[in-house]
N, C-alpha and C positions, 0 to 999 in steps of 0.2 A: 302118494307113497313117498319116501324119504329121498331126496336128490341122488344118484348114482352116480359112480365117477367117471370120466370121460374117457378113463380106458377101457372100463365094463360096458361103455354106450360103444367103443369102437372095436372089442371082441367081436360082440354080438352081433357086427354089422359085417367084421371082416370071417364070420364062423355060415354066416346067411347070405351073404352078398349083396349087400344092399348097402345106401350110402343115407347119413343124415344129417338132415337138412338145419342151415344157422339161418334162421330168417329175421332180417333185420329189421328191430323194430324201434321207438322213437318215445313213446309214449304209452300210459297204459290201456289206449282203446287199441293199438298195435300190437301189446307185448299180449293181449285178452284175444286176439284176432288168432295170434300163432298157436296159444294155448288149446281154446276154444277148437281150432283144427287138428291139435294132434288127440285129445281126446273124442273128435267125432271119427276120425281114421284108426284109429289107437295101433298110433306112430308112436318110437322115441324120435325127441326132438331135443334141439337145444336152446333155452332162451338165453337171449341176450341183448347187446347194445354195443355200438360201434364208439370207438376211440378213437375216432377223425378229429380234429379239434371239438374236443369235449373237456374241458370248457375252454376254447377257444378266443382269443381275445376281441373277434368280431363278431361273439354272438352277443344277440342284445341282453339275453335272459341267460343267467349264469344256473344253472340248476346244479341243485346238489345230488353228488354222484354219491355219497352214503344210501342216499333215500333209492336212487335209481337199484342200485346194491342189492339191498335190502328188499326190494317187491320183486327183483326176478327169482332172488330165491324162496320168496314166499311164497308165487307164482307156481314155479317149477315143483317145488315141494307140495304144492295140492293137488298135483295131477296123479290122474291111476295107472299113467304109462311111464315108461323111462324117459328121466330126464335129468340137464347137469344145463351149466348156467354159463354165461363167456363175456366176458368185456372184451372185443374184437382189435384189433390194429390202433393200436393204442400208441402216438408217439411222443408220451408223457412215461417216464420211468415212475414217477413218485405214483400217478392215477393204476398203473399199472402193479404197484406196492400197496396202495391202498384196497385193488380187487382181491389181494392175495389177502390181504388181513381181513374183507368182508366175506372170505371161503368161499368166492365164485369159485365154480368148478375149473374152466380152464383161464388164462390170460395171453395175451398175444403185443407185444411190443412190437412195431417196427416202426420206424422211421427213415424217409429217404432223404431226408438231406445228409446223414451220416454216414460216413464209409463203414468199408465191408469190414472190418477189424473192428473198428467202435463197439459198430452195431451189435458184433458177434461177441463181443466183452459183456457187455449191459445183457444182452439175453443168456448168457452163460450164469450171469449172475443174478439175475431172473429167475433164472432157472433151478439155480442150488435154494432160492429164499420159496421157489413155488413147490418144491417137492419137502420141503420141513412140514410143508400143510397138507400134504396129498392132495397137492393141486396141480393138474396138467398146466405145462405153457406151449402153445404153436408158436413155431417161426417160419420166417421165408428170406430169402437172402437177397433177396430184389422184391421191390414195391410191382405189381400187377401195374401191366400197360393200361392207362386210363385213368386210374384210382384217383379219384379227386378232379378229375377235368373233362373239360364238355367236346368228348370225342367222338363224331358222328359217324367217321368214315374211314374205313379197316386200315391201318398202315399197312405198308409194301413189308419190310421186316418182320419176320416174326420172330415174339420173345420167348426164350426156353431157355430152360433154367439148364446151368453148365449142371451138370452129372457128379463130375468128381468135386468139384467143389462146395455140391449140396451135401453128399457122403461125408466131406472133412468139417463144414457146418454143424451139420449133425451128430459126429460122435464130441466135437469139441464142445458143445453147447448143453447137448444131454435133454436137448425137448423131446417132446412127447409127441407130437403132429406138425409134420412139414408142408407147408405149400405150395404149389408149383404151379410153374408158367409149363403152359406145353401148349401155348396158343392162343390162350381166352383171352378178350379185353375188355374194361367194362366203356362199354358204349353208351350214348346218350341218340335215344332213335329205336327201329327198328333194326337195326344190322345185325345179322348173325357172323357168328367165327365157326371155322372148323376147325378140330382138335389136333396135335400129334402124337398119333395112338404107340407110332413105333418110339417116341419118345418117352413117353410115360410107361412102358411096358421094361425100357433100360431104365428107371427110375424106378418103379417097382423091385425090379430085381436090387437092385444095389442098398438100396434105406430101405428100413425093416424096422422103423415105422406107419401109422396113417397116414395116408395121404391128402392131402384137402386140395378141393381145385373152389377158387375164388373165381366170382366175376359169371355167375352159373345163368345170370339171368340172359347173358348174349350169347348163349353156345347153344345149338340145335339140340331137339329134345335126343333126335337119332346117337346123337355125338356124346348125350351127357348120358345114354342107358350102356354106352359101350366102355363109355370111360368108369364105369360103375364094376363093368364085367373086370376090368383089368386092371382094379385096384384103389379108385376112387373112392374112400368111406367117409368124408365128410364135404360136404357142399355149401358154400354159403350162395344168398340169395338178395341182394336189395332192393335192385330198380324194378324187376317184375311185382312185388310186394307193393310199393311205393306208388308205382306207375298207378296200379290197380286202386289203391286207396285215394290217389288224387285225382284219377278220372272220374270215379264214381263222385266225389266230392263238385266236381266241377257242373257234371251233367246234372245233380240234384241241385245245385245253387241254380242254376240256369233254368230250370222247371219250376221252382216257387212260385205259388198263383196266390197261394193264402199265406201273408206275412205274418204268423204266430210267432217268434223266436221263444217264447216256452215251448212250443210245438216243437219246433226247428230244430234245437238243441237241448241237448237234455232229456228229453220227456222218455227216452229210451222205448216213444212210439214210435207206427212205420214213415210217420214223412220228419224222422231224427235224422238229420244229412249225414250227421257222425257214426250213427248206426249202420247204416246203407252202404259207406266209408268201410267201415270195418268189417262187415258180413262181404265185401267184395274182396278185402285184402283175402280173409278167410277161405274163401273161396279159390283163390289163387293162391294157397299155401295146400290146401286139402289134393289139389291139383298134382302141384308138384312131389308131395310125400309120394304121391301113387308113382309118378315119374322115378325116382327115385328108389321105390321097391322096399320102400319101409312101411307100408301101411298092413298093419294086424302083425306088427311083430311086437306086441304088448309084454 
């Protein structure tokens, strides 16, 4: 069916109650893994790809972000469920002008090395160039505790998002989807977070927008169906996704008795370690839609 816009994807979720899910994906046996699970669940979903450094000057492999563009919304465009498209936290304004001219559905600029006025100029201006396309933009006013570094173990501080200064954010900028800290962090490990529900419940009230809680992969399942109940309608997801596709990667390389590498790779038979790789991410997306409360809202 024809991509739908990411307001009609966050009606529908804020009319049902249920939240959906951005699962981060890298490549096309990952962005086929997300797919693949929202039409076995027949979830809406949203495809996409993270603007962390992309293309960043220490990757060795410079990929073009046209191409990248281009297959999620061809992707997204072939499924039978609802779906809209995202280039994610993006701290490139030009790559973040570039999604807007390839009619991703939504776009998301942030950067944290620039102050809060900068930041809030560029996404204001973001934001007048993304709605000439009817294209949603998300923003968030502070970078999520974690994002990008290898934090094992919960800080003593918890980060939450000031209130009134999200409110003055948001009507000066004129996005579409706010993100908040009300707790989450993204951890590297098994550690979980607890949320704060009476802080997101004064955030709800006040912005009348959606809301996105990032970092979904370190918050209790109990924490993320309540945070759903009180306003939560979009979720991103990377390291339980990731985790999932490199364990299974790991455990199959580790089991190889008969060295085929046509076998191995490619053959898109059962001992394809990239298959095995991908049917597990899939598995742990199909997982979480149900978590989540979007599955059969086709």
């Amino acid at each position: 069916m024809p991509l739908i816009s990411f307001q009609e994807l966050m009606n529908d979720a804020e009319r049902h109650s249920y939240a959906v899910g951005y699962f981060e994906a890298w490549n096309l046996d990952s962005f086929l893994a997300v797919c693949n699970a929202a039409e076995n669940m027949k979830s809406p979903v949203i495809i996409g790809f993270s603007g962390i450094g992309f293309p960043g000057p220490d990757h060795f492999l410079k990929d073009i972000f046209d191409i990248y563009a281009k297959l999620i919304n061809e992707l997204a465009s072939s499924l039978t469920v609802p779906a809209c498209t995202i280039f994610n936290e993006s701290p490139s304004k030009d790559l973040v002008q570039k999604a807007i001219k390839q009619n991703l559905s939504i776009v998301m600029f942030q950067d944290p090395d620039l102050g809060c006025n900068e930041q809030e100029s560029i996404i204001k201006e973001l934001s007048s160039a993304a709605h000439k396309n009817n294209i949603a933009i998300e923003g968030a006013i502070e970078t999520q505790a974690g994002l990008g570094k290898d934090i094992i173990d919960i800080p003593e501080k918890e980060l939450l998002t000031d209130i009134k200064t999200a409110k003055s954010f948001v009507e000066k900028t004129g996005i579409d989807a706010f993100a908040v800290n009300i707790g989450q962090i993204s951890l590297i490990g098994e550690n979980k977070v607890r949320l704060n529900f009476g802080h997101l419940e004064k955030l709800k009230k006040e912005i009348g927008i959606p809301l996105v809680l990032h970092g979904g992969s370190s918050v209790y399942d109990e924490d993320i169906k309540k945070a759903i109940k009180l306003g939560i309608r979009k979720i991103n997801i990377g390291k339980a996704v990731k985790e999932a596709y490199l364990k299974t990667l790991i455990k199959s390389c580790s089991e190889i008795k008969d060295y085929n590498p046509y076998k191995l790779i490619g053959s898109g038979l059962e001992h394809d370690i990239l298959i095995k790789a991908r049917i597990s991410m899939q598995k742990t997306v199909e997982e979480l839609m149900i978590l989540f409360g979007s599955v059969g809202k086709k």
